[in-house]
C-alpha positions as CSV (number, residue, x, y, z in Angstrom):
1,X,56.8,9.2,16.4
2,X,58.8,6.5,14.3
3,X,57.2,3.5,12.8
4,X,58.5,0.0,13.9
5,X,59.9,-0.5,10.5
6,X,61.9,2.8,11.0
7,X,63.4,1.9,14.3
8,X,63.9,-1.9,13.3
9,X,66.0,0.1,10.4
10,X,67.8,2.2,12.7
11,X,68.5,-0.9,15.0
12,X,70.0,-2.7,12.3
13,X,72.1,-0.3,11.4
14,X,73.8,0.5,14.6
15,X,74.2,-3.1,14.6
16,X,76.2,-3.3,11.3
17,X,78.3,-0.2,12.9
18,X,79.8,-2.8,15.6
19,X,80.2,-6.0,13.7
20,X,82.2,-3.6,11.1
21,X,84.1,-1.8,14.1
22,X,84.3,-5.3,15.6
23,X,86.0,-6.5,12.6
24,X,88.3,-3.6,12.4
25,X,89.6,-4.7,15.9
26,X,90.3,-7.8,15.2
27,X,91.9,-7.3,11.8
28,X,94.5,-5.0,13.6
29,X,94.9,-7.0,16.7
30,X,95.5,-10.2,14.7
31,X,97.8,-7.5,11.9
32,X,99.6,-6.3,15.5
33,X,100.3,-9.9,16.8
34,X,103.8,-10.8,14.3
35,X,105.4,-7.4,14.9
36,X,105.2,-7.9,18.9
37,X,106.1,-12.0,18.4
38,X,109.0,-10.7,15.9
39,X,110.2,-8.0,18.7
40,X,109.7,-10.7,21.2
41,X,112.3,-13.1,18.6
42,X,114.4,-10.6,18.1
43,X,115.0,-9.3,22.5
44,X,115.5,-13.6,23.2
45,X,118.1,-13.9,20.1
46,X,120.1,-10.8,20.9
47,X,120.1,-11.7,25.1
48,X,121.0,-15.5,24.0
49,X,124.1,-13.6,21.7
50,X,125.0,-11.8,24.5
51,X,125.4,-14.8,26.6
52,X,127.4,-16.4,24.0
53,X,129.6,-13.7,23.5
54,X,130.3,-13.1,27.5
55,X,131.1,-17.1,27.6
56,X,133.5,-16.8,24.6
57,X,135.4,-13.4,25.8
58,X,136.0,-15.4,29.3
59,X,133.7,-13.3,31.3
């Protein structure tokens, strides 16, 4: 059998486990975000040079 104190212990601990995991998701969500807004940049600006180059070469 555990004391209170023990299991208030082992409480907090798993506790600190998910604030530290949940902190860990968000720092790589928030480090993913600029590489898919970059890839996002770079797909409109090559499909916009595309259009430009059809309309010059008299598609």
């Amino acid at each position: 059998m555990r004391t209170a104190t023990e299991r208030n212990r082992a409480v907090v601990r798993l506790t600190d486990m998910d604030v530290k995991d949940r902190n860990r998701n968000a720092h790589r969500s928030r480090r993913a975000d600029p590489v898919g807004l970059l890839l996002w940049f770079v797909v409109v600006t090559l499909a916009l040079l595309s259009l430009v180059v059809d309309h010059l070469s008299g598609w």
